[in-house]
C-alpha positions as CSV (number, residue, x, y, z in Angstrom):
1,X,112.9,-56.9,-29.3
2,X,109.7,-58.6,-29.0
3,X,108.6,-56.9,-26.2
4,X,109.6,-53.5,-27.7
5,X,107.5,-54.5,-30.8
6,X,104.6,-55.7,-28.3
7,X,104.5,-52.5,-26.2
8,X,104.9,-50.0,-29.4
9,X,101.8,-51.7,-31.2
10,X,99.8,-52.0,-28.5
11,X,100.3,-47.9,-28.0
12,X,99.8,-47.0,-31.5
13,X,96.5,-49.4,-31.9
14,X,95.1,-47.7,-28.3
15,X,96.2,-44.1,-30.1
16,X,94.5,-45.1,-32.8
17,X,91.3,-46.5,-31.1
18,X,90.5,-42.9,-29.4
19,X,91.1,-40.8,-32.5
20,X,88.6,-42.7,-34.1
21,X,86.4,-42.7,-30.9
22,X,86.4,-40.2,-28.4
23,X,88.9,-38.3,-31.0
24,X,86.4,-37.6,-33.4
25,X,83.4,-37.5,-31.6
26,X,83.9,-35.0,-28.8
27,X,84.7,-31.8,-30.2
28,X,87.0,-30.5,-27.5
29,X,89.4,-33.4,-28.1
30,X,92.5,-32.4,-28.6
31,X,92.8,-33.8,-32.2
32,X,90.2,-31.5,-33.0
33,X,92.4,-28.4,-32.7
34,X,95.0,-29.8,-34.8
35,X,94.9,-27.9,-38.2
36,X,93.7,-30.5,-41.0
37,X,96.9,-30.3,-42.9
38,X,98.1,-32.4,-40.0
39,X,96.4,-35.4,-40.7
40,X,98.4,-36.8,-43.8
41,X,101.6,-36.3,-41.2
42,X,100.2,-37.7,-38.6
43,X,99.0,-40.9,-40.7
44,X,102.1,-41.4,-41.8
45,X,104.2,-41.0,-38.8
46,X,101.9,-43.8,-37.6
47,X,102.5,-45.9,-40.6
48,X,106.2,-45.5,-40.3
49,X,105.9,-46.7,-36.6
50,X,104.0,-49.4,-36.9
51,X,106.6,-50.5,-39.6
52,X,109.6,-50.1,-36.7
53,X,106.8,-52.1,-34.4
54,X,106.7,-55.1,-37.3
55,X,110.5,-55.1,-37.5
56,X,111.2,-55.5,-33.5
57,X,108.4,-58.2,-33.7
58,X,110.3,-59.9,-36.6
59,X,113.6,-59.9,-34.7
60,X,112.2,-61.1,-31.4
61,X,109.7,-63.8,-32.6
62,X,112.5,-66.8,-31.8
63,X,112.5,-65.8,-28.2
64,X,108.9,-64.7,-27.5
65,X,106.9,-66.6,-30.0
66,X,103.4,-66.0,-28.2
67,X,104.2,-61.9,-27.2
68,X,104.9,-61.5,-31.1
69,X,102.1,-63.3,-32.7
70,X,100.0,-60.6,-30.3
71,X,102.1,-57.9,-31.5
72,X,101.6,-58.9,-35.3
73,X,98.0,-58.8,-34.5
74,X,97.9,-55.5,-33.1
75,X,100.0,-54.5,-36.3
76,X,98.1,-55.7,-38.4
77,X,95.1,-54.1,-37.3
78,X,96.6,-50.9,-37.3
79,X,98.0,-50.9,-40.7
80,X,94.2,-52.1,-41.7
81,X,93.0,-49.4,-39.8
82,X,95.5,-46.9,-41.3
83,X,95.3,-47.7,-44.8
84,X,91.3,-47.3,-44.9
85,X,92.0,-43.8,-42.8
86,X,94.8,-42.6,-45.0
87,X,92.8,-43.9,-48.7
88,X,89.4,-41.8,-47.1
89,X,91.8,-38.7,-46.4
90,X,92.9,-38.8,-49.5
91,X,89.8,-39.0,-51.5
92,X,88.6,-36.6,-49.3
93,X,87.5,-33.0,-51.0
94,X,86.7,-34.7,-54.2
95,X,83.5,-35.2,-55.2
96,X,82.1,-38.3,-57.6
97,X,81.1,-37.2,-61.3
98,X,77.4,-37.3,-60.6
99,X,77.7,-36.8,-56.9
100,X,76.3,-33.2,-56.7
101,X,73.9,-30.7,-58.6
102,X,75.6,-27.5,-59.0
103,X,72.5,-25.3,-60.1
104,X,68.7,-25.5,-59.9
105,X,67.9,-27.5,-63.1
106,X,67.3,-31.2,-61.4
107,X,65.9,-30.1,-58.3
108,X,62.8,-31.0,-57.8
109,X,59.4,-28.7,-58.1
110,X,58.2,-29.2,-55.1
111,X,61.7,-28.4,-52.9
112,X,62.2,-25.2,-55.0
113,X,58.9,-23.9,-54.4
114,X,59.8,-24.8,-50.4
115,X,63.3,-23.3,-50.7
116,X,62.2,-20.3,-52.3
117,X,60.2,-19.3,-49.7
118,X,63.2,-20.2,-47.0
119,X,65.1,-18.1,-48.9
120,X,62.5,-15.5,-48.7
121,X,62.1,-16.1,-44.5
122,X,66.0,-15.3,-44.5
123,X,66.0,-11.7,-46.2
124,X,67.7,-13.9,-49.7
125,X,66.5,-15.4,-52.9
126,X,67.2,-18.6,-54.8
127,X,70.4,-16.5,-56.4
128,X,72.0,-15.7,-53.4
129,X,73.2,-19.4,-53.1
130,X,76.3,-21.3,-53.6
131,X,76.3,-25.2,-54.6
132,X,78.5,-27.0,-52.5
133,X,79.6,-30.1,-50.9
134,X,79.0,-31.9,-47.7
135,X,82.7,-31.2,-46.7
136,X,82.5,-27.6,-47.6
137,X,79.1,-26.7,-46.0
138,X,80.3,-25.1,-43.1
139,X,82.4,-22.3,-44.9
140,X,80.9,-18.6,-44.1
141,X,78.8,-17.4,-46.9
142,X,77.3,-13.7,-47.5
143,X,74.3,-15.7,-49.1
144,X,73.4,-19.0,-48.1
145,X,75.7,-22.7,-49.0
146,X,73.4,-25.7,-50.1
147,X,74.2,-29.3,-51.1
148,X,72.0,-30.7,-54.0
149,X,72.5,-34.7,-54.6
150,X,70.1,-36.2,-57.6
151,X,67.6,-33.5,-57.3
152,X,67.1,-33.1,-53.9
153,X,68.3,-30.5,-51.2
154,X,70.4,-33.0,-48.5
155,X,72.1,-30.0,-47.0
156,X,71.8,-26.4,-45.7
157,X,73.6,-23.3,-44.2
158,X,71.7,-20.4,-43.7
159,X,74.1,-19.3,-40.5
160,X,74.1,-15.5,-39.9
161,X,70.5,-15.0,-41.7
162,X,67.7,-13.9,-39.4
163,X,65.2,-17.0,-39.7
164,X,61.2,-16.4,-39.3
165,X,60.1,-19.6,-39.7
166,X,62.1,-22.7,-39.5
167,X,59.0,-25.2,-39.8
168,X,59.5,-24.5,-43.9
169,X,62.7,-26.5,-43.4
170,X,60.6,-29.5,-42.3
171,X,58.9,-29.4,-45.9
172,X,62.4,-30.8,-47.2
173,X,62.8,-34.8,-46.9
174,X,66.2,-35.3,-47.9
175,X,67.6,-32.6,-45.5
176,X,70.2,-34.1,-43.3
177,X,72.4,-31.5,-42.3
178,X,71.6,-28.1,-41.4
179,X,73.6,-25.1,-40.2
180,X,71.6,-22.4,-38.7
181,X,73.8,-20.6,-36.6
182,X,73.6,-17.2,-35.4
183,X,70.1,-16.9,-36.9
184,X,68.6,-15.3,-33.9
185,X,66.4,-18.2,-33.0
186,X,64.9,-18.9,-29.5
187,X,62.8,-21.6,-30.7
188,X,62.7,-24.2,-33.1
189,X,59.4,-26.6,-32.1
190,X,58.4,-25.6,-36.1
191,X,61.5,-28.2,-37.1
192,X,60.3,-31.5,-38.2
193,X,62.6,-34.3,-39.5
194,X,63.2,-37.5,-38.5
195,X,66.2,-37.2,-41.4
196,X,68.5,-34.6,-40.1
197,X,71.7,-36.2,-38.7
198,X,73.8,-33.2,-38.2
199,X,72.7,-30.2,-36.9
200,X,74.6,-26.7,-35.6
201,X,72.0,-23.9,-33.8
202,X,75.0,-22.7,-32.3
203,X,75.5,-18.8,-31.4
204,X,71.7,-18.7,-30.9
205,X,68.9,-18.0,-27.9
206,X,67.9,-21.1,-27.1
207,X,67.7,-21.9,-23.1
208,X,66.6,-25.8,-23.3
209,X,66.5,-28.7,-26.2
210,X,62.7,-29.4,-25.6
211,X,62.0,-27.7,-28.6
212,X,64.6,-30.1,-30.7
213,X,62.3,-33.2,-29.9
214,X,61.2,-32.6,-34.0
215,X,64.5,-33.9,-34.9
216,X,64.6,-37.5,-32.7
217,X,67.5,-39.0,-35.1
218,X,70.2,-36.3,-34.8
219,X,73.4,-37.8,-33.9
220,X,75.6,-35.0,-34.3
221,X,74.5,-31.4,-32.4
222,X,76.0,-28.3,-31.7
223,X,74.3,-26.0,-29.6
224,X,77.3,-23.7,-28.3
225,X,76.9,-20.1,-27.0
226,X,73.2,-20.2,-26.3
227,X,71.7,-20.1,-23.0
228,X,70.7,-23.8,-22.0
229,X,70.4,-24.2,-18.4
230,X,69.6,-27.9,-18.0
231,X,70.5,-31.0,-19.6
232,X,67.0,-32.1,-19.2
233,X,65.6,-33.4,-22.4
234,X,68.8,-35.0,-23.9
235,X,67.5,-38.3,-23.2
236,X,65.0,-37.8,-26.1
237,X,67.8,-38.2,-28.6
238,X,69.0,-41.9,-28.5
239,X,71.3,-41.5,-31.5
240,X,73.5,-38.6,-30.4
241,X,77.0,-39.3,-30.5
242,X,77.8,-35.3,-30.1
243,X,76.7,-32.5,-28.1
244,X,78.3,-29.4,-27.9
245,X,77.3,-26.9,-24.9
246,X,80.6,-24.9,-24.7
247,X,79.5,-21.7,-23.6
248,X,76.5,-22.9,-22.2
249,X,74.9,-21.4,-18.6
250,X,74.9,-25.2,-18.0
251,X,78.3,-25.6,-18.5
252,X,79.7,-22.8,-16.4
């Protein structure tokens, strides 16, 4: 039994290991085609597992005291693990009172002047957007999605909206995530932050990442379906944790 509770915990804590790693990070894992609904499921399948793994440890620690005392710490890792996972899934899609601005009243002068005239560069105005949060950014918009925390714009989709100047994004300090796909770029030298952690150019012209070197701090980049050719230049971003290429000449 001890053995059985050893092997089981040690399986789940490795499963659990890469889908917080390699899981989450690389975006052609396979946990990242499973449809979210999935995760409560899969959390507690895990849960339930790591109970059975507890209960063959309980009834095999007389015979194999030091194999158990392993397999408790594997378990109890996991159920650490799992219970921070499972408490963040299910606080997840619901804002704090006071996390986000969902109108133009507290942002600040300075950032609405800016944004009006991105708004402007894109063919839109200041009414064609829809307050959001971080965790819904990403959903396709006929205007433009933003994400306004205590006054200040943190982050932006302008995907499918033709963009003539992207240095005017570089005018907003608190940006940190920006979504600019499909927006006909073949350059973006003009983009200047040293704030913006997540950023998607993705169904764009671009053919290298020389031009990215405005944004050194990005940890999280998604340049599929351009036309990159080299990987040269990717050494200028010591933070990135993710790079998507998919569709890439450099991929093929």
């Amino acid at each position: 039994m001890a053995l059985r509770g050893f092997l089981l915990s040690l399986a789940l804590t490795m499963i659990l290991g890469y889908s917080l790693t390699e899981g989450l990070t690389n975006p052609n894992s396979p946990l990242k085609k499973l449809p979210e609904w999935t995760a409560i499921p899969l959390l507690g399948g895990i849960f339930i597992l790591y109970l059975v793994a507890v209960w063959w440890t309980i009834q095999g620690f007389s015979q194999h005291k030091f194999l158990s005392i392993i397999s408790f710490g594997f378990c109890l890792t996991g159920l650490g693990v799992y219970a921070f996972v499972f408490t963040m899934e299910m606080g997840r899609g619901k804002a704090s009172p006071g996390q986000y601005d969902y109108d133009y009243s507290t942002l600040a002068p300075a950032e609405k002047t800016v944004l009006t005239k991105i708004a402007e560069s894109a063919n839109l105005s200041l009414s064609d957007a829809t307050f959001t949060e971080h965790w819904n950014l990403d959903v396709p918009d006929r205007g433009f999605r933003i994400c306004l925390q205590k006054g200040h714009v943190t982050a932006l989709n302008l995907s499918g909206h033709p963009l003539s100047d992207v240095s005017l994004l570089s005018q907003l300090p608190y940006l940190g995530e920006l979504f600019l796909k499909d927006c006909g770029l073949r350059n973006v030298s003009g983009l200047r932050s040293d704030k913006i952690d997540r950023l998607d150019l993705s169904n764009n012209q671009l053919t290298d990442v020389q031009s990215l070197t405005g944004v050194p701090n990005v940890r999280w980049l998604f340049l599929a379906n351009n036309q990159i050719t080299t990987l040269d230049g990717f050494e200028k971003f010591p933070q990135n944790i993710v790079k998507d290429l998919t569709g890439n000449p450099v991929v093929k």
